[in-house]
C-alpha positions as CSV (number, residue, x, y, z in Angstrom):
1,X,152.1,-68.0,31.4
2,X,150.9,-68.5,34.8
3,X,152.8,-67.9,38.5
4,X,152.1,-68.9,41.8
5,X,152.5,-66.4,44.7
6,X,151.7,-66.4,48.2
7,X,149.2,-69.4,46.7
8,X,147.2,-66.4,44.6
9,X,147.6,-67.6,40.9
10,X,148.2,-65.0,38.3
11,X,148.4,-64.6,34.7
12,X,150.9,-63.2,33.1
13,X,149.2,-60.5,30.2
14,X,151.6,-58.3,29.4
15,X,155.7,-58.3,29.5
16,X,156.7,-55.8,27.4
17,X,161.0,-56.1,26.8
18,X,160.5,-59.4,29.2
19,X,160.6,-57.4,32.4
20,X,159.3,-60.1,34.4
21,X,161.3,-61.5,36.8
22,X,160.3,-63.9,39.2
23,X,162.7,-63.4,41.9
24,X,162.2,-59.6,41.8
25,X,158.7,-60.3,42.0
26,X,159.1,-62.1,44.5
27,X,161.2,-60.1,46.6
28,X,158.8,-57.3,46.3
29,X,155.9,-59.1,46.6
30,X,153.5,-58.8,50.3
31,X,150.1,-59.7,51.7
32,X,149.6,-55.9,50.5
33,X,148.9,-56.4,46.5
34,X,146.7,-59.4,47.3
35,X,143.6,-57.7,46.9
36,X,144.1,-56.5,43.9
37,X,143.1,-57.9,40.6
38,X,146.1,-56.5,38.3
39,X,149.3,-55.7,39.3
40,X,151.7,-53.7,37.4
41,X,155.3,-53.6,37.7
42,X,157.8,-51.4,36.2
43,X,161.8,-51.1,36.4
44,X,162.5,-47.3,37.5
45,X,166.5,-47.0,37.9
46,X,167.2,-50.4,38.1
47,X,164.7,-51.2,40.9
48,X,160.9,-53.0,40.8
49,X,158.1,-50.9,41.4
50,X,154.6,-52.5,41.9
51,X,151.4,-50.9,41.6
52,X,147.5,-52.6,42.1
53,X,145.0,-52.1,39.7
54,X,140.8,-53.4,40.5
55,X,138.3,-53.9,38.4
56,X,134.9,-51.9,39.0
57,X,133.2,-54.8,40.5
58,X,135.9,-55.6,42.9
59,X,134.7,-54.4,46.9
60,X,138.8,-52.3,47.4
61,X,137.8,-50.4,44.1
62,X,138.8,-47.1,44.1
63,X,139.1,-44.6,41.2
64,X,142.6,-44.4,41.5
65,X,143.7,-47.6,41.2
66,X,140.6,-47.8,38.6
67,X,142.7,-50.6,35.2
68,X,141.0,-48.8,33.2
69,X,143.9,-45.9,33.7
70,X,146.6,-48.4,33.6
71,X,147.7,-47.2,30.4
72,X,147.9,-43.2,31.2
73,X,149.5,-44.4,34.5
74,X,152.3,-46.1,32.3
75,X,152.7,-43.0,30.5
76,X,152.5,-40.1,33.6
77,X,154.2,-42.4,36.1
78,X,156.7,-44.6,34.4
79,X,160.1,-43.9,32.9
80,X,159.5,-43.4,28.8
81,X,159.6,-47.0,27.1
82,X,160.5,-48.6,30.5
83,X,160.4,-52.5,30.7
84,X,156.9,-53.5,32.4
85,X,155.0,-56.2,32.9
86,X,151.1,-57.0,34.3
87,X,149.7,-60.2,35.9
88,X,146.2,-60.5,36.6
89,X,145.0,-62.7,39.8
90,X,143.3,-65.5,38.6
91,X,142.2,-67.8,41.5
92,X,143.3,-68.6,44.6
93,X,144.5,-72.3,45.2
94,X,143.0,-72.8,48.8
């Protein structure tokens, strides 16, 4: 599945307990996570929390948002089994 926002096109790779919503995404969504090439989102009481991830080659890497550690991140960071989801930025449509 793919989704459009602010023009960045993403692919949807991961929606575990079909936690995405677009309209939360939306909502939550700025400029801000554009650089990024994976974004994670988790529900923590109710409410959307994002969270960019980069790939080594991208220029805004930086260990700690390294996706290599996106799963130990679900696991410190994130409620226990919470719903989640990750899209991954696929092109820009400019």
């Amino acid at each position: 599945m793919e989704i459009v926002l602010n023009n960045v096109k993403y692919k949807v790779i991961k929606n575990e307990k079909d936690a995405l919503h677009l309209e939360d995404l939306e909502a939550c969504f700025t400029d801000y996570f554009e650089s990024f090439d994976y974004i994670l989102g988790d529900y923590s009481y109710g409410k959307l929390r994002l969270k960019g991830f980069n790939d080594k080659e991208n220029k805004n890497f930086k260990p700690l948002n390294d996706i290599a550690t996106l799963d130990n991140y679900i696991l410190k960071y994130c409620a226990f089994g919470c719903r989640h989801f990750v899209i991954s930025r696929i092109k820009s449509l400019q």
